[in-house]
PLY file of the C-alpha trace (Angstrom):
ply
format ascii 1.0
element vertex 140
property float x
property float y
property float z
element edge 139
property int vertex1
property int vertex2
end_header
8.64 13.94 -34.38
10.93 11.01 -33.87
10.85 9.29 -30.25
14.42 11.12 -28.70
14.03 8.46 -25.26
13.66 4.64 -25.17
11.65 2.74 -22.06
14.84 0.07 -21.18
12.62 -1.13 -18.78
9.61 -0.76 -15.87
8.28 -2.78 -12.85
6.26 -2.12 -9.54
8.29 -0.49 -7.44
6.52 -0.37 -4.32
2.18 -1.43 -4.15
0.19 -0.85 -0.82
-3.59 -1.67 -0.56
-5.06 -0.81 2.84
-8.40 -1.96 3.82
-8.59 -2.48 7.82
-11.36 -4.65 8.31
-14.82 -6.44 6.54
-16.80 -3.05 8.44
-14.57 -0.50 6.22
-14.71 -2.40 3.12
-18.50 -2.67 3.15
-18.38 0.90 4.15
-16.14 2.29 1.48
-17.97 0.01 -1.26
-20.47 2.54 -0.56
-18.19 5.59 -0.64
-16.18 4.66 -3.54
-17.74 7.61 -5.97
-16.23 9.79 -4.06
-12.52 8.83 -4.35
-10.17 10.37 -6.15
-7.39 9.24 -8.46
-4.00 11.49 -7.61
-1.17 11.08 -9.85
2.78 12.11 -8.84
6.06 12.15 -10.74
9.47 12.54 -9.89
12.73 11.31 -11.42
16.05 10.68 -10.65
19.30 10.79 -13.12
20.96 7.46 -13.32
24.12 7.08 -14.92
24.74 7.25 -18.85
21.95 9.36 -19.89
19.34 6.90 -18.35
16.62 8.36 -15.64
14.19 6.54 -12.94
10.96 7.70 -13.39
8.55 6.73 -10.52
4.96 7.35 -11.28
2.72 7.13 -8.64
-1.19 6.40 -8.46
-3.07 6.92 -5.30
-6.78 6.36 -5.26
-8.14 7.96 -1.64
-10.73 9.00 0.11
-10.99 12.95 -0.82
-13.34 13.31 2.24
-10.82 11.73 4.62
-13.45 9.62 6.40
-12.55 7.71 9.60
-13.09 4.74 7.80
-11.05 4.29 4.44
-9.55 1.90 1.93
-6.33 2.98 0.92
-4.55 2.41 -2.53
-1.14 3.44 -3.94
1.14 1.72 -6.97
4.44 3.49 -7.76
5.58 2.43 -10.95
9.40 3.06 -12.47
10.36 3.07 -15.72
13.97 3.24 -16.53
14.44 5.79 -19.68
17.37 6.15 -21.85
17.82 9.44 -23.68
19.33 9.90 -26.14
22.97 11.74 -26.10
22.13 15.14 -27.77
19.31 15.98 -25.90
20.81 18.76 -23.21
17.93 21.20 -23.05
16.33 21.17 -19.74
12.35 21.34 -21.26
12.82 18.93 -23.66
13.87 16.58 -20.86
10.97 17.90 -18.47
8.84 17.05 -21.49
10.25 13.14 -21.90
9.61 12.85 -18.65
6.37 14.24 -17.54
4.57 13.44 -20.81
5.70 11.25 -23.39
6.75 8.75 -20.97
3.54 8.92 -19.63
1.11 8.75 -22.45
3.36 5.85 -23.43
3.11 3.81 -19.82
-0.05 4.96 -18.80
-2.74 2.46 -20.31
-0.58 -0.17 -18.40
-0.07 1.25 -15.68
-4.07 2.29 -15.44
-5.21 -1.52 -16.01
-2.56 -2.88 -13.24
-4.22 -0.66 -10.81
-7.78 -1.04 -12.09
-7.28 -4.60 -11.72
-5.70 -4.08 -7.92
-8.79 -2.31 -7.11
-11.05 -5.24 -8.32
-9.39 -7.90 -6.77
-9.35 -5.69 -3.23
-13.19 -6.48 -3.12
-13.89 -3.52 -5.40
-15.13 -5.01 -8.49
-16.45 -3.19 -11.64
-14.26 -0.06 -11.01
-13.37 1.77 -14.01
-11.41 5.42 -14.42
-13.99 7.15 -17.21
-12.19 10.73 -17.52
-8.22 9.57 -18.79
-5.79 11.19 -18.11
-4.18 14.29 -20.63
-0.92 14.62 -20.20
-0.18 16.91 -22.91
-3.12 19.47 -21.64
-1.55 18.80 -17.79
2.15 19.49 -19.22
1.17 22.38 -21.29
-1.26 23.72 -17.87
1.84 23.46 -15.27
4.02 25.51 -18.47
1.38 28.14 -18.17
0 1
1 2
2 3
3 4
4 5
5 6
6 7
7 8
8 9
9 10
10 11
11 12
12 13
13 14
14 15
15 16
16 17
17 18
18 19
19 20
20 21
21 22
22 23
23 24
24 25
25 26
26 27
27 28
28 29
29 30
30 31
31 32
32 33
33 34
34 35
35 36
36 37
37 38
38 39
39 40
40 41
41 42
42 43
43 44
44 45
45 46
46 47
47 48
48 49
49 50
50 51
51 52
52 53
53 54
54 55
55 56
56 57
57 58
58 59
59 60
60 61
61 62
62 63
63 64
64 65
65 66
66 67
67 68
68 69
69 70
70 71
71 72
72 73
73 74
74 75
75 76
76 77
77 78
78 79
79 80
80 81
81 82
82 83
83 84
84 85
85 86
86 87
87 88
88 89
89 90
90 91
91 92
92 93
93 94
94 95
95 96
96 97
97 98
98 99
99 100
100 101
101 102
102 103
103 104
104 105
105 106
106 107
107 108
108 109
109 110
110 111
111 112
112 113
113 114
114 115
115 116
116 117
117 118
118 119
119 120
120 121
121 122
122 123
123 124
124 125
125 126
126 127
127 128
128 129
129 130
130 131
131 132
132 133
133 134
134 135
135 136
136 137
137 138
138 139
């Protein structure tokens, strides 16, 4: 199927790394198994057929310890579509998929390589991310 978008362009859009002090980092070094990646998308139209798409990585605590390390990237990507797509899911589909699996190996070694050189060296992200099976779970 021919590509019906084109990526004009992305950047980081807004990057926040929160570790309070030497005590919580040595802590959460210890803790780190048991954070968990989040992802988030949401888009906004910009003018002639071009959208904003902000994709957003959060790695956090998912036991909401007292002590914590906090990490979030929001990525945009600027997408122009092309003029004769009008249908709604085929748009939905652009956005929340194909954009995705086509920024996401990026976007996954910026943040990999934020979380190194925040004192937590030699993280990796084994399970990647599907965003077909995600887009075809939330259609179901």
């Amino acid at each position: 199927m021919p590509k019906n978008y084109k990526i004009l362009l992305n950047f980081i859009k807004d990057l926040s790394v929160e570790t309070k002090d030497t005590q919580t980092l040595l802590f959460v070094k210890d803790q780190i198994s048991s954070y968990q990646l989040n992802i988030e998308i949401n888009s906004k139209a910009l003018k002639n057929k071009m959208i904003e798409v902000s994709t957003k990585l959060s790695f956090k605590d998912k036991q909401n310890s007292e002590r914590q390390s906090v990490f979030e990237l929001v990525y945009a990507t600027v997408v122009k579509i092309e003029e004769e797509i009008k249908d709604k899911k085929i748009l939905e589909k652009i956005i929340l998929c194909d954009v995705q699996k086509e920024i996401y190996p990026k976007l996954e070694k910026i943040f990999v390589n934020l979380l190194n050189d925040s004192g937590f060296p030699n993280i990796k992200f084994e399970k990647k991310v599907d965003f077909e099976k995600l887009y075809s779970e939330r259609l179901n």
